[in-house]
Structure formats: C-alpha cells, structure tokens
N, C-alpha and C positions, 0 to 999 in steps of 0.2 A: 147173530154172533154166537158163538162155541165158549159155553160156560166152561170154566176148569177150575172147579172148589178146589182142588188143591193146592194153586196156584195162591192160595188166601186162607193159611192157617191160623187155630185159636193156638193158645198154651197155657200152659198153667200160672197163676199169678204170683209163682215162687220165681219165676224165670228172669233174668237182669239184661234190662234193656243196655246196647252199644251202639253209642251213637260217634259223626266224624264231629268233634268240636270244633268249627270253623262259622264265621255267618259273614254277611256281607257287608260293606263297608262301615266295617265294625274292628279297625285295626287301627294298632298302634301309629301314633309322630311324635316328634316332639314340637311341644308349643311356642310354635316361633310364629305364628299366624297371630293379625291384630284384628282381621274384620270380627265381627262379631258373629255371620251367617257365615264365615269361612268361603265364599264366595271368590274374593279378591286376590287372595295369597296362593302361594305357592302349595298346593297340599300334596307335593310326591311323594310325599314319603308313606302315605296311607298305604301303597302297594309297595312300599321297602321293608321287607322282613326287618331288616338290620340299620333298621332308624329309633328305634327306641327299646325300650326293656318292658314296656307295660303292654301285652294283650290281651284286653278284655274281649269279652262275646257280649252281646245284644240281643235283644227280642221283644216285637209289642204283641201284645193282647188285649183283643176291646174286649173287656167284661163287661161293658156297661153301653149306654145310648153316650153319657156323658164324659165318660173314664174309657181310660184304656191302661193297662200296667207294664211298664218297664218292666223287664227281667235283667238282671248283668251278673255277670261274674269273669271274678278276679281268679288268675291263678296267683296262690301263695309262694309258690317260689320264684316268683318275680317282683315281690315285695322285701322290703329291709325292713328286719325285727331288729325293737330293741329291748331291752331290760325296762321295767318300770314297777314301782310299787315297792314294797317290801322285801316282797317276795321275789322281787324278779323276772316276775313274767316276761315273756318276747313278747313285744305288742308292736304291729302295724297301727299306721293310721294313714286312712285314705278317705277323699271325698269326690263324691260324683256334681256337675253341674251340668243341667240338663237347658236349652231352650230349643221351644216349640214354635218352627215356623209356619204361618201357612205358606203353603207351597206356590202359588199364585201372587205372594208378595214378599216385601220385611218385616210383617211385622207381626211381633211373639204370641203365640196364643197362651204360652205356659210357656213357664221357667222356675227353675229353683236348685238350690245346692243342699246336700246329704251328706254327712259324715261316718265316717265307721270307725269302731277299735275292733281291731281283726287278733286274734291271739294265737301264736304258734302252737300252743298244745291244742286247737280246732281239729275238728278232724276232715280226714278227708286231704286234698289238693287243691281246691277250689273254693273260693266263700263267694255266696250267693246273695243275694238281695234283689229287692222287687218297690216299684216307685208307680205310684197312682199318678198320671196325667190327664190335666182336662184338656179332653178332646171329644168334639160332638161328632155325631154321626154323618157322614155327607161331606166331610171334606177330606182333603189333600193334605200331606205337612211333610217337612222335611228337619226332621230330628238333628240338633248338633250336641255332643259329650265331650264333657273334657274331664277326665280322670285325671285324679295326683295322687302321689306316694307324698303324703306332705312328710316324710322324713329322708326320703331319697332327693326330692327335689326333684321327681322327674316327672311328666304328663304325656297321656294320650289323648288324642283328638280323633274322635267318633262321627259320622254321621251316616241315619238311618232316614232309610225312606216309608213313609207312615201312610196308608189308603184306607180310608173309613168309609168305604162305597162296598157295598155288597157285591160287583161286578169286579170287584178283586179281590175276594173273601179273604185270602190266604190266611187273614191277622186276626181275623174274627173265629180261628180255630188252635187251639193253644193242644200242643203235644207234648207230651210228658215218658218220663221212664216210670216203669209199675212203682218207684217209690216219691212218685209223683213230683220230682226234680225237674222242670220245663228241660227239654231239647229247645236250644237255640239256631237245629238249621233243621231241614225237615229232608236229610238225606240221613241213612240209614246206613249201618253196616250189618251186613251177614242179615241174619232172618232177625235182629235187636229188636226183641219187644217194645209195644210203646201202648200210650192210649190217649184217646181223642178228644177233648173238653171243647165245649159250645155254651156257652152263655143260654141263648134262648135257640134249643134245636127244632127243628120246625116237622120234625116227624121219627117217628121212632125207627126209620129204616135207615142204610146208608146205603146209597149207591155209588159203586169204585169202579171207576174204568181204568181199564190197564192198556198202557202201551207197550210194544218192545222199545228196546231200547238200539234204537238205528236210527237216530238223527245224523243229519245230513253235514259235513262240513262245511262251515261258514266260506263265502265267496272270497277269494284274493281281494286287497285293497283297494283295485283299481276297479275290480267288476261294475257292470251297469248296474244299477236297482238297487233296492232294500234287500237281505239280506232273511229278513225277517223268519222267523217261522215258527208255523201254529201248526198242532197237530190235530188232526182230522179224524177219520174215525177210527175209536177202540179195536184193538186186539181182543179184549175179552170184557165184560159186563158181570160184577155182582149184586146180590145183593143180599147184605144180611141185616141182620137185628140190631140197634145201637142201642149203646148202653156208655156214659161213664166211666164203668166199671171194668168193660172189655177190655182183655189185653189182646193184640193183634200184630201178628208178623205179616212180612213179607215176601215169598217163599222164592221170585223170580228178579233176576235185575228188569230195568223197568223204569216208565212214570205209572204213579197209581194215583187218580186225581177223585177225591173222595166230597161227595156231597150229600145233602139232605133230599132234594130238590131237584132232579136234573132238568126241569122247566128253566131253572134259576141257572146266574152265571156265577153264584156264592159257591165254593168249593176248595179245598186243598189237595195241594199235591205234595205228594211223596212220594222219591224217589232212590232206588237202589242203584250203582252206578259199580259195585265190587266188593270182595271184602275185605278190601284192602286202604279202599279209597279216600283219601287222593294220592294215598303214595305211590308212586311210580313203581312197580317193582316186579311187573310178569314180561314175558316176551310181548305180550299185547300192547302194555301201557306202553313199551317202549320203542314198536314198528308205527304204531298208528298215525304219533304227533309228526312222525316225520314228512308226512304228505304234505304238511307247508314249503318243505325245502326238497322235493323230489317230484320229477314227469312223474307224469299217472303211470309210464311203462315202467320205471323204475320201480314206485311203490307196487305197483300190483307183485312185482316180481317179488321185493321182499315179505309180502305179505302173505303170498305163497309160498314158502319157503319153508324145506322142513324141518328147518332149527332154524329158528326163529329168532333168538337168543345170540347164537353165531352171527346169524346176517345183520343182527343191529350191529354187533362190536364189531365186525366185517365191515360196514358200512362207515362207523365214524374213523378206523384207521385209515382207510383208503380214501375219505373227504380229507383229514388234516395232516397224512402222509408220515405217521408216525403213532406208535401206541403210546406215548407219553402224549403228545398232546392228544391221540383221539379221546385219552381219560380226561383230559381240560374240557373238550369239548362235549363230551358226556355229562361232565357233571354239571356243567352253566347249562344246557338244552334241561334237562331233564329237573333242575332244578327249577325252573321257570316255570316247565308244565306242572309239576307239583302246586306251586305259586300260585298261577292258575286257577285250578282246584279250588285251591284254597280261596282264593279273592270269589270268582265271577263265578261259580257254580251257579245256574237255577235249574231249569228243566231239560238243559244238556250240563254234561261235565264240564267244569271251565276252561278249560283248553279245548273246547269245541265251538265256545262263544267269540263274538265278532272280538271283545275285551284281551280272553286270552289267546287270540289267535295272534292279536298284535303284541302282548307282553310278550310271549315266548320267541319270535323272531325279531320284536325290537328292543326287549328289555322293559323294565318298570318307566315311565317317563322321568324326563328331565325335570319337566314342569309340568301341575298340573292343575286346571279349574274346576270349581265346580258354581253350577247356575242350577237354577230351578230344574231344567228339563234336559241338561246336560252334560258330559264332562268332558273337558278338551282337554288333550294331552299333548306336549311338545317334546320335542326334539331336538338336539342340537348337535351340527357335523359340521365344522370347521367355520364357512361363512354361511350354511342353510338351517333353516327352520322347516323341521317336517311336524305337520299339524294333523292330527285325528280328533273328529268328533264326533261322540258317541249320543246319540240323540235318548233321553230316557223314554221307553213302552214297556209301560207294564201292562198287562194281561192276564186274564184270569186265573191261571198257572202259577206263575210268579212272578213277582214285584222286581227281583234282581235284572233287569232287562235292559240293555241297552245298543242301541243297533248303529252302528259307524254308516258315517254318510261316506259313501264311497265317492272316488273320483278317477279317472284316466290318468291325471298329475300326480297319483300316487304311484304311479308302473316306475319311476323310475330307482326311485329307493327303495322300493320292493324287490324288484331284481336284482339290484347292490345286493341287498342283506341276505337274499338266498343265495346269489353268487359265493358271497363270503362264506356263511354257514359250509355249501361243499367245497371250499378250498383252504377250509383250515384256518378262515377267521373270522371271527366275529361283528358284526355292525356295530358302530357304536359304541366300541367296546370303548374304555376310555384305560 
C-alpha cells in the first residue's frame, strides 16, 4: 500500500478541536413508557426531533477491567432557569437515572440516579458530567437514561448500546478535544483536532488505516440478502508514535480505523464524512440521497450534470409540478436525510445506512421496539401494517450497526412511496 503522511497531519496544541454533536440512540421523548428495559412501549419518538425539548449526548469509556464512565451532556438552553437564593441566581435542576442491562437478559447489572444544580451564569452552552458504571470486561449491556428538568417537568429517554469485548474496541478508546472535553461521536468536522486516550495501550505505536470514502448504497427493501458491509482492504497504512498527549487531525474525508495492535480486532474508527456534516447543504448532499427515488438512468444523469444545484431544484419541480410545493417537498426529503445523519451515522453517513435509507423515504416510524438484538419499526396506512426489522451487528468499526431483514413483500410499499415522492406526494404523509 502507498503511504501518504500527509494525509495524517500533527498541529500544534493551541489548535480547537470541532466536533458534529450528535451520538446514537441518545435522543430525546418524552416519558410515557412503563417498562423498565423500554423494550415493550412504544419508543418513536427517539427518532422525532420534535417530541421533546431535552437533547442530551451519550458516551462510554471503559477506564477500567471493572468501570466504565458515562459521559452526558446537557445543552443549557433547553433547560428552565429559575431564581434561587438571595441573590437570585438562575438555577436548573436536573437528574440523570441510569440502568445497566445485560444484554442477553433483564436483569440490571448497575443502576442509579444523579442530581445536578446547573447555574445560568456556567459558562459555555453545554454542562458536562461523567458517571462511573460497574461493568466487567466480557460482556454485553444495553444502557437505558432517563433525564428530567425537574423544574420543566419534562424527560428524555436514552438508550445506549455498551461492548466490553476487545473485538469491538470502539468504547475502550475515549477521544477528546485538546481541552480534554470527551467528543461524544467519533465523526469529525474539517481537519478538528482531537486526541486519543486508552486506559492500558498495548504498544507505543498506532497503526491507522484509512479508507476512501465510497461506500456503497444500502440494497432496496425488497432486495435478496443482507445488506451488510465490511470494508476490506486499506487505501493507505500509517504509522506513527502514540502518545496521550498527541493532537492529530485528519487531513482527507474517509474512515480512519485506528489500533494498537493490528493482530488484534481492538481499534477505533474515525471518520470524516464533510465539513459541513450532517447538514445538507452543497449540490452533493443534495443529488446523492436522491438515488432512492430515481432509475439509475435518471440519477447518473443528474449526477452528471453541470449545475448540479439547478438539476436538484429542476428535478423536485418537475416531480410535484409546481415550485411551491417542490419547496414542501424539499424541505421534508432533505430534512429527513439530515435526520439521518443525525440518528444512524457509523462507518457510513446515515442516509447511506439500511436505518436511514428507510427514515428518509418512509419517515420516522409510527411505532417502535426495541429488544435486545433489535428494533422493529411500524407503519400505519389506512387498514396495513408495514413492518421493518433492523437486526443489531456490531462489528469492529462500530457498535451503531443495524442491518434490515429484507423481504420480496416489501416491493410493494416501496414502490408506492417512490411512486409518490415523484409525483408530488408523499407516503404516509399524514
């Protein structure tokens, strides 16, 4: 392989790391759920922007054989200050409640509830805090939170997926901005500084493979097979010096999947995807997603095209047969792929995942479960139930992985909802 050091620059440790704050099923509902493993209830609204007022971020790191640390953070202005004391201070008050499933059953490994007083004159946008969890080395868990504004009266319901096996390293590597503030997704913007922390490193080198970034588009709903996909061999190979201390950009979009050990299947990835990302907002972002609801002769054409820019707003007037609504239809498509992004990102952008392949052409679900190994989502159109399930694989990449069990019996709602998308209506829409 064709080493290209420059593709892997240092910088100076004055530099401010910019990161996309987003992580994965790590969003806001509100608490209308009774199970206790959130298993049984209805949980749409984790993938509904506009189900609640509280979006926290998530992240584990095993420090330890027996610990591992929660990371969370609150943005402040989605909390209600109020006056207290003497003096008046605006004070929040929110508490976190945490329990540890194993994954293979119900029952708790750890639990417990935290309280904060967060105070308006904090600085910063965001308050931070960090929670030691017993968790041993070797197993499985699936994380449930449930945040409150105990003065708003309002909660989010959280759940993260937790691997304590070296053959999924991702958790056992904690990354940070140079002012040592944890990153809570391990995507990048622009060349954003960071640096790499490991508990017990197993060698003073790191080896980074880098891939381009040309993953493949997820299979229609109906396609035969899994879907799956692992990526094979490296674009390019380095290797430098580790240190703690290092700050390291990264100079190409891309996956960069970084280990100590490349014997070993322990490693992180990180990856570059724009520098914009997840916002939709070049001619790229906005030709690409379209290949769900367009022949391949179609899309090649517009992707060829030398305004690029044109031929999308070209394209959604001429699907819904009027510029007022091709702007309706604009801004629900492209809101969704952002969505996307935002929710199912791992080692492709999420609107390239099986996840957001179905949000963006069928919307957030109706209804939706969650089980140990995976999450079914429904649908509802008049007297049909259309059902997707998203089987969990995670793999050494990353943990956000979930691969839809395709079926022939899904061709027909599939081509409804593309039908619609070019003629000016939407599936579903309600």
């Amino acid at each position: 392989m064709k080493v290209k050091p420059h593709i892997l620059a240092f910088i100076k440790a004055t530099a401010i790391a910019s990161v996309v704050f987003f992580t994965v099923l790590a969003i806001s509902c509100k608490n209308t759920e009774k199970s206790t493993s959130g298993n049984k209830y209805n949980l749409s609204a984790i993938y509904n922007p506009a189900s609640g007022n509280l979006h926290p971020s998530y992240k584990v790191f095993h420090n330890a054989s027996d610990i591992s640390l929660l990371y969370g953070k609150v943005f402040t202005s989605e909390l209600l200050f109020q006056p207290t004391g003497e003096n008046g201070a605006l004070r929040s008050k929110i508490s976190l409640n945490y329990m540890l499933y194993f994954a293979d059953s119900s029952n708790i490994a750890d639990s417990g509830t935290y309280s904060y007083d967060i105070y308006k004159s904090t600085p910063g946008n965001s308050y931070l805090f960090q929670i030691p969890m017993k968790a041993e080395t070797g197993n499985s868990y699936r994380l449930k939170l449930v945040l409150k504004d105990n003065q708003r009266k309002t909660t989010s319901v959280s759940f993260l997926e937790i691997e304590k096996h070296p053959e999924f390293g991702q958790q056992f590597f904690n990354l940070t901005g140079l002012d040592g503030k944890p990153f809570f997704n391990n995507v990048l913007i622009g060349n954003g500084a960071f640096r790499l922390l490991h508990n017990t490193p197993s060698s003073d080198k790191l080896f980074i493979s880098y891939y381009l970034n040309n993953t493949p588009l997820p299979k229609p709903t109906y396609a035969a097979g899994s879907d799956e996909f692992v990526y094979s061999r490296p674009d390019s190979l380095y290797i430098i010096n580790y240190s703690p201390e290092q700050a390291l950009t990264l100079a190409h979009e891309g996956l960069y999947f970084i280990q100590f050990d490349t014997a070993s299947q322990e490693g992180v990835a990180v990856a570059r995807f724009g520098d914009n990302f997840p916002k939709v907002d070049t001619p790229d972002d906005l030709l690409h997603p379209l290949a769900y609801i367009t022949t391949t002769a179609e899309y090649n054409k517009l992707i060829e095209s030398s305004n690029k820019k044109l031929a999308a707003d070209n394209f959604w007037i001429n699907t819904s047969g009027s510029t007022g609504r091709g702007k309706e239809m604009i801004r629900i498509y492209y809101n969704r792929v952002y969505f996307a992004n935002y929710y199912f990102t791992n080692t492709r952008p999420g609107w390239k995942t099986d996840r957001g392949m179905v949000y963006i052409v069928y919307g957030p679900p109706h209804n939706l479960r969650k089980t140990a190994n995976a999450e079914i989502w429904n649908y509802y159109r008049n007297n049909n139930e259309i059902s997707f399930k998203f089987n969990y694989k995670p793999n050494k990449y990353h943990l956000n992985q979930y691969i839809l069990e395709r079926a022939e019996s899904q061709s027909w709602h599939w081509r409804e909802a593309v039908y619609g998308w070019t003629h000016g209506k939407i599936f579903l829409q309600k």
